[in-house]
N, C-alpha and C positions, 0 to 999 in steps of 0.2 A: 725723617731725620730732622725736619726742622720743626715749626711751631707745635705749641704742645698742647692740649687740653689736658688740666691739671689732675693729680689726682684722683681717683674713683672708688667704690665701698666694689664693684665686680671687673673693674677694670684697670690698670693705668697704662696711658695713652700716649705715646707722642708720635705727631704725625709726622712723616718726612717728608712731606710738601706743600702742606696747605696752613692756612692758618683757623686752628682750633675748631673746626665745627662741631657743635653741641651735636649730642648722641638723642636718640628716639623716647628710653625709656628711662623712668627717672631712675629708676635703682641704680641704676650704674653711674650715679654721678652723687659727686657730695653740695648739699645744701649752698654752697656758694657759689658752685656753678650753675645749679639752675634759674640761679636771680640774676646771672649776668649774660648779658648779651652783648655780644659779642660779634652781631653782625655787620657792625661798622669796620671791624679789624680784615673782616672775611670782603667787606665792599675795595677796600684800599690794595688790599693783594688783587682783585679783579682788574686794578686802573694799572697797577705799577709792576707786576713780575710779568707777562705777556710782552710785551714789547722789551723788556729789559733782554728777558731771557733768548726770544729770538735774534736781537742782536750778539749776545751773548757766542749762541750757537751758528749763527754765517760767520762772525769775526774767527771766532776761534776753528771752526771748524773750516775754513778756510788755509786758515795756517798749517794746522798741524795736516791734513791733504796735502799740502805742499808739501812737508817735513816727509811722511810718510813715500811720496810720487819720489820724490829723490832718490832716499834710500834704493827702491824699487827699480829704480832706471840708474842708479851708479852702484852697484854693488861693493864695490871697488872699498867703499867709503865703510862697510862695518868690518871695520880693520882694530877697533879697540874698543874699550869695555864703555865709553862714552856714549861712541856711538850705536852701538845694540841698547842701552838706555836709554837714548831719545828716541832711537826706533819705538819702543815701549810705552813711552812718555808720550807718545804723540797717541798710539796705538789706545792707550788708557783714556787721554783726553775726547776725542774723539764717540770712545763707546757712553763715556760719562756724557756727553754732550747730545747726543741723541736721546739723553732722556727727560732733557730740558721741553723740548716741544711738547713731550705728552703732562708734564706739571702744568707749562703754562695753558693749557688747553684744559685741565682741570680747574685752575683759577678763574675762568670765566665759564666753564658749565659742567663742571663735576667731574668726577671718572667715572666713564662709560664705556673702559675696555676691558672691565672684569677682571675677576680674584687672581686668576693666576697671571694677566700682566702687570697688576699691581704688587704681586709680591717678586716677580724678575724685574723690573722698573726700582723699585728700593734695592733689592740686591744690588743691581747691575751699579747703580749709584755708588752706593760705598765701597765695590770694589776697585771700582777707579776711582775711589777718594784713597784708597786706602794704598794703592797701588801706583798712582801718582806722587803722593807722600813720600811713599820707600823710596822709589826710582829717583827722585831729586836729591835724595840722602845719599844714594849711590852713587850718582855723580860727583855729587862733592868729594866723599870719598875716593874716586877717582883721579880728579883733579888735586888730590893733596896730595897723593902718590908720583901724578906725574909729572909735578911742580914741587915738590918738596923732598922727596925720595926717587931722584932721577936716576941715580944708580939703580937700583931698583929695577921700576918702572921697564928701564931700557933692558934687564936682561932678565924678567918676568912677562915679557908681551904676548907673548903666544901663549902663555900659559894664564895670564891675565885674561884672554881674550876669551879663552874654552870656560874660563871660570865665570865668566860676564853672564853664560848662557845659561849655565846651573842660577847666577844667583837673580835673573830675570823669572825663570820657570820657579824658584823658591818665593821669591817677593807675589805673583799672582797665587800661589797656591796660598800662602798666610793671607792675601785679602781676601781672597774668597771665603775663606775659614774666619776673617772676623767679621767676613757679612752673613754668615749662617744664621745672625737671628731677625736679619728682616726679610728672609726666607720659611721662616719657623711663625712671625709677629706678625708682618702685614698684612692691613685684611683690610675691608669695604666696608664705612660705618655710615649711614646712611643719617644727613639731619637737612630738615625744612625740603624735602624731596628730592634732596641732590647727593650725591655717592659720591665721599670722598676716599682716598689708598693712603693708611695711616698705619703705625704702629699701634699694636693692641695687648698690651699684657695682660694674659688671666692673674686672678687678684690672687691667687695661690700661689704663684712666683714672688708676691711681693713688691714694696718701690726693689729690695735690692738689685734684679735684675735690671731694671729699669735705671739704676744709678750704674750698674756694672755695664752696661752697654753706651751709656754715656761715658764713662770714665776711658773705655778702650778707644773711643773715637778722638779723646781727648789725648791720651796718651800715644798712640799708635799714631793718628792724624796729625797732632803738631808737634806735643811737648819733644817726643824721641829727634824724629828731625831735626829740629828748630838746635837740640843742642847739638848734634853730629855735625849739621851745615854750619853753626857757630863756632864750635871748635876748628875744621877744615879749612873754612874759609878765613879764619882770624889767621892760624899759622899761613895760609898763602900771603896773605897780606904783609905778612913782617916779613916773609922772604922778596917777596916783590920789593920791599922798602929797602933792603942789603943792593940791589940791584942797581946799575947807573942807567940803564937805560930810560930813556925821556918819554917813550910809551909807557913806563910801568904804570904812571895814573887814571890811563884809561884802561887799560887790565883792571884796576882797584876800581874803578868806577862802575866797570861791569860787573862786580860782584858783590860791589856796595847796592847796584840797581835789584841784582836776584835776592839777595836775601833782604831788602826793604821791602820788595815784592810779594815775598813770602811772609812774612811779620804782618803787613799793613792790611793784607789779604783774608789771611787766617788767624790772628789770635784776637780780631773783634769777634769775631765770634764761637772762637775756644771760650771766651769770657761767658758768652751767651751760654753755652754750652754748661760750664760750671757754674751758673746761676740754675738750671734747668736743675741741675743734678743736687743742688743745695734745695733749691726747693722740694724738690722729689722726699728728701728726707724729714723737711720739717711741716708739709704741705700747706705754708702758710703764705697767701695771697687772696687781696682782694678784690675785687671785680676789674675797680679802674688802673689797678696795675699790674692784672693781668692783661689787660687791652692796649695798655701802652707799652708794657714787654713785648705781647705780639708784633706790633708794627717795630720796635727797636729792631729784632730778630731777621723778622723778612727781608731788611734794610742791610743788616750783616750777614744775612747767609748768601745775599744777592752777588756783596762786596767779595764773598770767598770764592765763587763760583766762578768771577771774572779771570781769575787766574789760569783758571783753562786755558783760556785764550791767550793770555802772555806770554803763556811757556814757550812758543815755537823763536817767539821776538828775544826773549831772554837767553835761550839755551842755542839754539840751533842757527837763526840767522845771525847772530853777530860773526860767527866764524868768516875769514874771508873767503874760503874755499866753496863753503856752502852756498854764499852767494853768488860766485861763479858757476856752480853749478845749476842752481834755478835761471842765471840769467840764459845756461845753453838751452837747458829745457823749454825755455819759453820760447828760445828762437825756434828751437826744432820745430813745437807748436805752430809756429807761423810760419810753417814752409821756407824757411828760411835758412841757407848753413850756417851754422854758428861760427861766430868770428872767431878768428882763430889767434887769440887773445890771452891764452895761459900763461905764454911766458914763463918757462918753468924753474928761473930764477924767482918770480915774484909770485905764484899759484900754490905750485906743489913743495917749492923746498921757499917758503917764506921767509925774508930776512929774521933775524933775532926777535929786531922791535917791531917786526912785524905782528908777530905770533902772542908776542908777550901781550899784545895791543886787545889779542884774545883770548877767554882763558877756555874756550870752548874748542880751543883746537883739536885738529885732527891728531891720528896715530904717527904718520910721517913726520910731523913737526915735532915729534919726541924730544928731541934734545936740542929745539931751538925753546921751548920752555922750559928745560931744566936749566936754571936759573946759573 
């Protein structure tokens, strides 16, 4: 999915993890990729995605374990369509993030765990790009329903909630189905004796293909979102502002924080992405900007990936509840009886400016955020 080696007279290429390594035989490359070298770009991703990416993966996968151990020890808690979506959310981050260690361990000495976990490793990847994507679409979506259409909301819950499961088991079945071609593409191309897991189109499919898998990742991965959560979250915003309550700024704050999150994260390198695909079509590039493309890229896909790891901080612990509940977990953890500290004026039935204070709330606080 990410850096590319540029178009080929028997191939066109792009790799989803490495940066660019030249191929063995010349035919399969055009004239201006064989005068450039490109080992300098491939030295820089060896310094800087290994240690990025392992942080990347304890941070994040950290979290969302946490996100996931709750769910699992409070059952209690997938009461609405929110929460079966960051069950999901976590569930998708998590798989995506296991496959961060086997890139960065290619980055410093190739892929040496063969064709077929190179093409489940690409799959696996963009179905939890693809599948994370959805699911925070759906949240939003949910949260405009039950912040904005609270009549609604309150007397479609149960039926909200059975529908949450369908449209969970719908969302993974379309990411799997637009990961079907680096199931079909990824393969092992071997340059300077080192084996890297890249996309590989035969030249018989054409750039099209090669632009039409760019383009879904582009449209499917941010554009679709990006307008849904826009839409969603603006009309919460203007209800929250009708609102006297003195929390509503940090309700606005928390959604001014997710969707900054999501923008600053993902569309440096949708941009990259759409240069990829502009190129694709006119295959015009020359050596030294191809090399400095490459390191722009690795630098942006690094930046997208950190989102993994935000989601649990973004979505799931600002809620009060939820942090209540990790903090009994932790005590149970430490042999310890958890204080008995719910308060079920201040826990389970949250003041107004409580709830409003989150917009990540629970199903019980239904209609202390309906506005």
């Amino acid at each position: 999915m990410t850096s590319m080696d540029y178009t080929t007279k028997a191939f066109i290429t792009e790799d989803p993890s490495s940066l660019s390594p030249l191929p063995t035989t010349d035919e399969d490359y055009n004239y201006p990729d064989l005068m450039c070298d490109r080992a300098s770009a491939r030295a820089f991703r060896g310094r800087y995605e290994p240690p990025l990416f392992w942080i990347i993966t304890l941070v994040g996968g950290a979290g969302n374990l946490a996100v996931v151990w709750i769910y699992l020890n409070f059952r209690r808690r997938l009461r609405s369509m929110t929460d079966m979506y960051l069950l999901n959310l976590a569930v998708a981050d998590l798989l995506f993030l296991i496959t961060l260690p086997l890139w960065a361990t290619e980055a410093l000495h190739g892929w040496n765990f063969g064709s077929p976990l190179c093409k489940l490793n690409s799959a696996l990847y963009k179905v939890n790009l693809f599948s994370s994507m959805l699911l925070l679409t759906c949240i939003s979506v949910d949260r405009y329903i039950v912040i904005v259409q609270t009549t609604k909301a309150q007397n479609t819950q149960m039926a909200r909630l059975r529908c949450s499961r369908l449209v969970c088991v719908g969302v993974w079945l379309l990411a799997l189905l637009l990961a079907t071609p680096e199931l079909m593409f990824a393969t092992i191309s071997e340059v300077e004796s080192q084996q890297y897991c890249r996309m590989v189109f035969p030249s018989h499919l054409g750039n099209r293909t090669k632009i039409l898998v760019l383009s879904l990742q582009v449209s499917m991965g941010f554009c679709l979102p990006f307008i849904i959560m826009a839409f969603c979250y603006s009309i919460i915003v203007v209800t929250l502002l009708k609102t006297r309550s003195f929390r509503k700024h940090r309700a606005m704050r928390v959604i001014l924080a997710v969707v900054a999150a999501f923008v600053m994260s993902q569309l440096p390198y949708t941009v990259v992405l759409v240069m990829q695909a502009t190129q694709a079509s006119n295959q015009m590039m020359d050596c030294e900007e191809m090399k400095r493309f490459d390191l722009v890229e690795q630098v942006l896909k690094s930046l997208a990936y950190v989102h993994a790891s935000l989601n649990p901080f973004l979505y799931a612990f600002v809620g009060v509840r939820f942090r209540h509940d990790l903090q009994q977990l932790l005590c149970s953890c430490q042999c310890q009886p958890p204080a008995n500290k719910s308060q079920p004026g201040k826990s389970s039935r949250t003041p107004l400016s409580s709830t409003r204070a989150s917009v990540m709330s629970d199903s019980d606080n239904m209609q202390a955020l309906s506005l």
